[in-house]
NUNU-682042 format. One record per residue (C-alpha): residue number from 1; x, y, z. Coordinates in nm, 4 decimals. Layout:
REM residues N
  num        c1        c2        c3
  NUM         X         Y         Z
...
//
This chain:
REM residues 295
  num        c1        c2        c3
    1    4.4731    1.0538    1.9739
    2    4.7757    0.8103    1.9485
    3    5.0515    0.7872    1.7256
    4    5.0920    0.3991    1.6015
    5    5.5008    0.4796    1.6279
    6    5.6513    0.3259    1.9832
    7    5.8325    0.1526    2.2095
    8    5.8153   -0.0392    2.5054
    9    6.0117   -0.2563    2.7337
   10    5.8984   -0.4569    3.0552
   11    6.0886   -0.7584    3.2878
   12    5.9700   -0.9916    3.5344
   13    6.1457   -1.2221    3.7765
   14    6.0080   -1.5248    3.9319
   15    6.2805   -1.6364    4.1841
   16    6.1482   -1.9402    4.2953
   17    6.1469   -2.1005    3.9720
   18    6.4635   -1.9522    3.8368
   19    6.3010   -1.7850    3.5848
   20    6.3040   -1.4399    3.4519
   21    6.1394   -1.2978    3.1478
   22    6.2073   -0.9805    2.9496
   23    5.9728   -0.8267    2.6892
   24    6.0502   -0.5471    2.4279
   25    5.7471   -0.4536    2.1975
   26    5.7874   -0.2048    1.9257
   27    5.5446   -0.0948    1.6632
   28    5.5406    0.1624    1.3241
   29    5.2868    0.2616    1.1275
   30    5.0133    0.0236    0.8871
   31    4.6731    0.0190    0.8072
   32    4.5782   -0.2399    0.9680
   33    4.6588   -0.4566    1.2701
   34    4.9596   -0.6172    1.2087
   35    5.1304   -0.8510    1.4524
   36    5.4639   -1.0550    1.4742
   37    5.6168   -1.2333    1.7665
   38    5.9807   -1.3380    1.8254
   39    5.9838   -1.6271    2.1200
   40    6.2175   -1.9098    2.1825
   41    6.1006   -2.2651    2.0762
   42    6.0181   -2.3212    2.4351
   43    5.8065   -2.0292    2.4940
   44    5.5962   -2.0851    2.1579
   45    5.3144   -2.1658    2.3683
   46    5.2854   -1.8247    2.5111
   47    5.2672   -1.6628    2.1700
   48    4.8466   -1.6306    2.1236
   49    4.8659   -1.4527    2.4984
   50    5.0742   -1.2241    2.3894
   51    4.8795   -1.1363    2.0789
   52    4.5321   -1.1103    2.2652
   53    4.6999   -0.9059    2.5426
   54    4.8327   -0.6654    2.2381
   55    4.4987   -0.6777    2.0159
   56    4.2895   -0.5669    2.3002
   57    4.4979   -0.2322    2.3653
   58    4.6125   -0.1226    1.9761
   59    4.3841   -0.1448    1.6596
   60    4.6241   -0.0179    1.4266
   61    4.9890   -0.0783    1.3265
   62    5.2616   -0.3424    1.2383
   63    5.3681   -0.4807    1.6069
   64    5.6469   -0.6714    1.6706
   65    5.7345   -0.8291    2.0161
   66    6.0196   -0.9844    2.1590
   67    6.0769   -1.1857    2.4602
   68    6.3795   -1.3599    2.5966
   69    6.3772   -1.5849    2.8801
   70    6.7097   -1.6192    3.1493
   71    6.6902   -1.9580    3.3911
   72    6.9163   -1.9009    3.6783
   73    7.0151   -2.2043    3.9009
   74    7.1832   -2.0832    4.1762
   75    7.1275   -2.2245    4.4731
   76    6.9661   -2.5552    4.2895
   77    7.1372   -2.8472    4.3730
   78    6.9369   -3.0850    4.1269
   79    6.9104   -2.8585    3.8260
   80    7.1275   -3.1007    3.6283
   81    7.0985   -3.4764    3.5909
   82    7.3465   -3.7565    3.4957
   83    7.2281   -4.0480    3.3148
   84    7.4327   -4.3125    3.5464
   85    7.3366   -4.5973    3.4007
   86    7.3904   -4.5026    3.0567
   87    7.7710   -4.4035    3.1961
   88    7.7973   -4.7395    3.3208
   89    7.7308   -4.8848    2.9690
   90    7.9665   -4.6667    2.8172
   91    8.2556   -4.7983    3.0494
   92    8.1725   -5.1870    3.0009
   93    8.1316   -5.1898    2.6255
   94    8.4694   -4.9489    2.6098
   95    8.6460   -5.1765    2.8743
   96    8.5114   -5.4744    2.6636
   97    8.6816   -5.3424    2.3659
   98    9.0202   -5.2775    2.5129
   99    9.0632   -5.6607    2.6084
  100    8.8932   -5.7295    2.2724
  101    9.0762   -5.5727    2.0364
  102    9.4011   -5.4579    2.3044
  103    9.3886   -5.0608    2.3247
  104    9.5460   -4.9060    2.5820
  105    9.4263   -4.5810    2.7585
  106    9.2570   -4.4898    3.0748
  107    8.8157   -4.3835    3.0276
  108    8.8243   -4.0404    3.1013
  109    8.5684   -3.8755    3.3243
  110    8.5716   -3.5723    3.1272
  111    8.5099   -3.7210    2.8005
  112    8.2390   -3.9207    2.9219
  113    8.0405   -3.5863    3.0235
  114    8.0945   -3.4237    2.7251
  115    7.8968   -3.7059    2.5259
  116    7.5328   -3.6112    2.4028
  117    7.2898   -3.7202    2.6526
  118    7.4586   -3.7834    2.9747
  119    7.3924   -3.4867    3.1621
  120    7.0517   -3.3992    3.1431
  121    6.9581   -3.0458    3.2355
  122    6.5871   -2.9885    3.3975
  123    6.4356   -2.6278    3.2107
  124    6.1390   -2.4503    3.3870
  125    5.7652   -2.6107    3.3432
  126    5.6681   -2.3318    3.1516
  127    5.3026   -2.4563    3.1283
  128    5.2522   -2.3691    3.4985
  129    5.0626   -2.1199    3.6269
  130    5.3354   -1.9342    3.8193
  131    5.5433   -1.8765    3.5552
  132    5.2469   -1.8051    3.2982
  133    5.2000   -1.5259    3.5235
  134    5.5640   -1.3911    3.5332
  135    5.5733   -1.4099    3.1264
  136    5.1676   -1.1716    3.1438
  137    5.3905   -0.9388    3.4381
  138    5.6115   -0.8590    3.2000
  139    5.4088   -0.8166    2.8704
  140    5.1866   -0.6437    3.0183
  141    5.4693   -0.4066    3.1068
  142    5.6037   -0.3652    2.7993
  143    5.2544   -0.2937    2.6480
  144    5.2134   -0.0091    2.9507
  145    5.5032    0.1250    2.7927
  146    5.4657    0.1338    2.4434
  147    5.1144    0.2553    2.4844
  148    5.2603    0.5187    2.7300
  149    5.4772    0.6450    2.3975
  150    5.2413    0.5931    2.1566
  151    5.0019    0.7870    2.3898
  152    5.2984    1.1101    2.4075
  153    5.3413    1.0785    2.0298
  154    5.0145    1.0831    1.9346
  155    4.9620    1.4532    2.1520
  156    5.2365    1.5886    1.9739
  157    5.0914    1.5096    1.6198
  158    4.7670    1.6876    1.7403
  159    4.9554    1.9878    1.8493
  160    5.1194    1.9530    1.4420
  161    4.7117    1.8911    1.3107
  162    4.5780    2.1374    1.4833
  163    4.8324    2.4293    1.3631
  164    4.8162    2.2965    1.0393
  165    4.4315    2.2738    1.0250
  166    4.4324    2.6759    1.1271
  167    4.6726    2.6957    0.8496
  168    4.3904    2.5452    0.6147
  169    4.1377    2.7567    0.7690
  170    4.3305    3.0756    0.7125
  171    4.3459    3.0568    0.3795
  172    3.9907    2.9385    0.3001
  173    3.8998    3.2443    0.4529
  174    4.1513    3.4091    0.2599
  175    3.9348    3.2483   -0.0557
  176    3.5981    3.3841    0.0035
  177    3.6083    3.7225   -0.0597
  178    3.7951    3.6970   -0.3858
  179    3.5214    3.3578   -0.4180
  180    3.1844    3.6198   -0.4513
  181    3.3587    3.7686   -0.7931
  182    3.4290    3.4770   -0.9580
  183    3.0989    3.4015   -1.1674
  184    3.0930    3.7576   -1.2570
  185    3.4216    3.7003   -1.3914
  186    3.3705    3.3775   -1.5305
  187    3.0666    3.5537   -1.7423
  188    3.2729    3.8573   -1.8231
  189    3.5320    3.6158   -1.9933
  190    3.2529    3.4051   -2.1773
  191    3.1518    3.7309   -2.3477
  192    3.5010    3.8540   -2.4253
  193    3.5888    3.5184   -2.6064
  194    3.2511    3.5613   -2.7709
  195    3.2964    3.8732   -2.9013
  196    3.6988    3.8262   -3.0134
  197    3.5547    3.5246   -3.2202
  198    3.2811    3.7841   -3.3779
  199    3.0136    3.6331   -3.2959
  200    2.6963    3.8535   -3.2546
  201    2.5430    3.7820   -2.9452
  202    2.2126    3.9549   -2.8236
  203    2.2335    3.9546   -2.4517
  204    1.8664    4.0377   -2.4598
  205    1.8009    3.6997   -2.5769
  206    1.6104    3.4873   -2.3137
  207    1.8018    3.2127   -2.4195
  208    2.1407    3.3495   -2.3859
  209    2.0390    3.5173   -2.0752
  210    1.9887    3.1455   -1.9077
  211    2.2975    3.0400   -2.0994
  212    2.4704    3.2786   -1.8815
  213    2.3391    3.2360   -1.6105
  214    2.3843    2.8132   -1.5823
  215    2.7588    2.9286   -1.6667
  216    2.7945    3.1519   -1.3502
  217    2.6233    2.9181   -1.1381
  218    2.9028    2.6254   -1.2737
  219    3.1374    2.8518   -1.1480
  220    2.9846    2.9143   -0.7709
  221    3.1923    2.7906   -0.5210
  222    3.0138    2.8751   -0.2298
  223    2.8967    2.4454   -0.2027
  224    3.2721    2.3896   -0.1979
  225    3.3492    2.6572    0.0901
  226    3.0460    2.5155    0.2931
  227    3.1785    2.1794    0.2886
  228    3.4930    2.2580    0.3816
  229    3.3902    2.4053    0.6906
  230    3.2210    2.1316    0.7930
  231    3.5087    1.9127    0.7306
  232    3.6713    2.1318    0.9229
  233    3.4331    2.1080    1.2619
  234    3.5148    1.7243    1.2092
  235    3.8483    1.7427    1.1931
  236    3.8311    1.8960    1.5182
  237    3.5743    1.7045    1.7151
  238    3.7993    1.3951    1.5859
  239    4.0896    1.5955    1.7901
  240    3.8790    1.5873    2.1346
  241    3.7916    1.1734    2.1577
  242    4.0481    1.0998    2.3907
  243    4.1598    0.7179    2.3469
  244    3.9630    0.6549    2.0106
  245    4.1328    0.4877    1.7054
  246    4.0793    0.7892    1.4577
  247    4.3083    0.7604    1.1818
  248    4.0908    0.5747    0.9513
  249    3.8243    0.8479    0.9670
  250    4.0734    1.1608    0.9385
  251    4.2234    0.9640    0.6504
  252    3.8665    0.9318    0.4639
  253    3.8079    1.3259    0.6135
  254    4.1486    1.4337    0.4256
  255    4.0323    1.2714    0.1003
  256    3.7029    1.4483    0.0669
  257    3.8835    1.7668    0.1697
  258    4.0849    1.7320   -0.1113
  259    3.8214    1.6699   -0.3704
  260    3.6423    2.0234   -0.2414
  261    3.9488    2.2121   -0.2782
  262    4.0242    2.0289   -0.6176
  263    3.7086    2.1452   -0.7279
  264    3.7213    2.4435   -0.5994
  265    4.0453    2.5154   -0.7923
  266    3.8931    2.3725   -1.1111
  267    3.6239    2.6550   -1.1348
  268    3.8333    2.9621   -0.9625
  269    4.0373    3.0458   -1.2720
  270    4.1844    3.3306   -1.1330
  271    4.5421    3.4033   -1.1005
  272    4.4596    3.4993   -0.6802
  273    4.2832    3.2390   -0.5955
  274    4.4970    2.9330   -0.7990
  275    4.7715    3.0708   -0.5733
  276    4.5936    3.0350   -0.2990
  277    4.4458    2.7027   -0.4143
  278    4.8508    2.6102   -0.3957
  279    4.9358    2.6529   -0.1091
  280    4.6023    2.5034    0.0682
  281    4.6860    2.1734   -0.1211
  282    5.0697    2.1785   -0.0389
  283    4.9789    2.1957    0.3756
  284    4.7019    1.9603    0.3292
  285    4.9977    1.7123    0.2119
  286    5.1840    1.7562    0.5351
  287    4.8749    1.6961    0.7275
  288    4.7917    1.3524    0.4966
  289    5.1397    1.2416    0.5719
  290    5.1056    1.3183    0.9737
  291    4.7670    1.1478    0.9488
  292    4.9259    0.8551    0.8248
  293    5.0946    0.7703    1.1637
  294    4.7390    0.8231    1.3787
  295    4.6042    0.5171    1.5293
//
């Protein structure tokens, strides 16, 4: 079992290129597979690897990854270039326009770098293979990690399930002794009301007999027991597949659980077992809300 909340970070270094990546991935709960990337404009190409390196290791959840990119040029002696002959230009036409028009003033060096598109700097080839593999080093990483948490959450919320789901069972068993008396109560209470309205009833009647009887059957809830211990045994074979997405199937397990014990309430009229009833449908809510975060 995995949680769908986590974290993970992961960096890679290619020194020969001057290149270093770093990749953060993070990811919360959703029912589905949700997946956002935040990449320079440079690195845009890399963004369906990193989706089909995610998709292949999480099924579940609203992922969001970040990667930033650091190009170090120390030691590089051509890492920059200046557009000479574009310099060159710039000093005849300004030279040209001193004798022209008679401005005085010395062409500054300085000045002339600081114009757009003299000094050309030369960024990584991020297309080649070499540094396709450094950006996958540290993705991959990153994904290690967050599945590493995700992995660590996801024990502790079966630790939570599984003490809650003992919880359940506790007082389901607390239900079925008090569960054998309730059509005989049910019927009792169909023949009180019957008789504070007056109305002469001859229990010897056949017809009133079967009357009866399809009323204390109504009010069996030994179906509704049954099934939820069989939910039950699912809920905990779900527990033991180790890696599996399961959330999905413990969310569609909670919902039928509650329909049993909705029922189940619904026919036990009883003071007992409605406070019992309760308390079963309060803890089942914590559960629903832990099961919410399951992969």
């Amino acid at each position: 079992m995995k949680s769908m909340t986590g974290f993970g970070r992961g960096e890679a270094n290619n020194a020969e290129a001057g290149v270093s990546f770093c990749t953060e991935i993070s990811s919360v709960n959703k029912k589905q597979f949700d997946f956002r990337s935040l990449l320079p404009r440079e690195l845009s190409g890399y963004e369906p690897i990193l989706r089909g390196l995610v998709s292949e290791k999480v099924s579940r959840g609203a992922i969001t990854a970040h990667v930033s990119v650091t190009v170090n040029h120390a030691g590089k002696q051509d890492f920059v270039e200046i557009n000479e002959l574009a310099v060159a230009a710039l000093i005849k036409k300004c030279r040209k326009m001193q004798e022209h028009l008679d401005i005085p003033g010395e062409i500054k060096i300085s000045e002339l770098l600081s114009l757009p598109g003299i000094i050309e700097a030369h960024t990584p080839d991020y297309s080649s293979q070499e540094i396709e593999e450094t950006f996958i080093q540290s993705a991959r990483l990153a994904l290690e990690a967050l599945l590493k948490m995700r992995s660590h959450e996801g024990d502790c919320l079966r630790e939570d399930l599984i003490r809650r789901l003992e919880s359940l069972k506790d007082i389901v068993e607390q239900i079925k002794p008090l569960a054998h008396s309730i059509p005989g109560t049910q019927r009792e209470r169909l023949l009180q009301r019957l008789r504070d309205a007056s109305l002469n009833v001859d229990l010897s009647d056949e017809r009133v007999l079967k009357e009866l009887v399809i009323f204390s059957d109504r009010s069996d809830v030994s179906e509704e027991l049954t099934r939820l211990d069989s939910h039950f045994r699912q809920f905990t074979q779900f527990f033991e597949k180790n890696g599996e997405p399961v959330g999905r199937s413990l969310d569609f397990l909670l919902q039928e659980v509650n329909r049993e014990i909705n029922t189940l309430g619904s026919k036990a009229a009883g003071a007992e077992i409605s406070t019992l009833v309760v308390r079963f449908k309060t803890e089942l809510e914590k559960i629903r809300e832990q099961v919410q975060n399951v992969e």
